[in-house]
N, C-alpha and C positions, 0 to 999 in steps of 0.2 A: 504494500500500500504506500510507503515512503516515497515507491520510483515514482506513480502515478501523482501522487501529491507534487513533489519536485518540480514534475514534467509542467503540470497546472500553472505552478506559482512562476515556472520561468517562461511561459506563453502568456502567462495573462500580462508580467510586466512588457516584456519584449513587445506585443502587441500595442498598451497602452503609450509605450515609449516609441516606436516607430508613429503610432499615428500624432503620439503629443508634438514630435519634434518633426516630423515631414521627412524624415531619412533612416533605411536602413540602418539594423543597429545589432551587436553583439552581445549577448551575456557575459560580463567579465569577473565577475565575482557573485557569489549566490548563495545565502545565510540563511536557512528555516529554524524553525523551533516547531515540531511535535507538539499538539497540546492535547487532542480526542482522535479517538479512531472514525473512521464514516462510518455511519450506521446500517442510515436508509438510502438517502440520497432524496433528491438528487443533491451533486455537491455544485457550488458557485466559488469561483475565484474573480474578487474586483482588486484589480490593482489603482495603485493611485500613485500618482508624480510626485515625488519630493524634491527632487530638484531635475532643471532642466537647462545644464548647462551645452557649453557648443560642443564640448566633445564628449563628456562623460553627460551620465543621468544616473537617477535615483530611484525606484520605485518600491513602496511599498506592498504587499499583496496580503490579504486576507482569504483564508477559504473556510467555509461554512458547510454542512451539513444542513440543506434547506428540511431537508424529512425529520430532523431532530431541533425543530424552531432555531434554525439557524445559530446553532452550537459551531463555537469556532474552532475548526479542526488544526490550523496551523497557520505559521505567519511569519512571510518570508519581505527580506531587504536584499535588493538587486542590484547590483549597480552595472550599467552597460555601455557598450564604446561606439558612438558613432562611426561608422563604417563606409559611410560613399555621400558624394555631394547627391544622388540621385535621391528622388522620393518612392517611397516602394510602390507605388502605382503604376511609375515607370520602370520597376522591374518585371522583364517575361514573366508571368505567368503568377507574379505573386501577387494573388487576390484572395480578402480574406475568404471568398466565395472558394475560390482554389485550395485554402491552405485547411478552411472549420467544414464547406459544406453550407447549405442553410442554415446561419444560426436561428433558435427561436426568440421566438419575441418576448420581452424579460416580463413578469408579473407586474 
């Protein structure tokens, strides 16, 4: 369960960090803390910016256990490396449509 959680909190920042800053972006460093196992599910990862500098960022991430009234399962700080003048829109084929599928529409 640890891979799956990791995977979450280093997609939800990476995601919230390329679309906050307009550029591809790297994972450079990646901190969780463990705090409940998922129960029911489903699980939700929101990440949030903490900082949005020009070459580094920040992001914090929370994940929830929405089936156990949104019990915090873990909570990671991310820090990642701006990678290309391009914006990822203008990379082949990477669309969040390409990368999630149809996401669903949040509650």
């Amino acid at each position: 369960e640890g891979g799956i959680v990791s995977t979450l909190v280093d997609v939800a920042a990476g995601s919230a960090a390329a679309f906050a800053h307009g550029r591809l972006v790297a994972t450079q460093h990646l901190a969780i803390s463990f705090l409940a196992p998922g129960r029911k599910g489903p699980i939700r990862a929101t990440a949030q910016m903490l900082r949005l500098g020009k070459t580094d960022l920040v992001s914090e991430v929370r994940v929830v256990d929405l089936g156990m009234d949104g019990r915090l399962m873990a909570v990671g700080l991310v820090t990642l490396r701006v990678l290309a003048d391009r914006a990822p829109s203008e990379a082949p084929g990477l669309t969040a449509e390409a990368l999630f599928g149809e996401l669903p529409a949040e509650e």
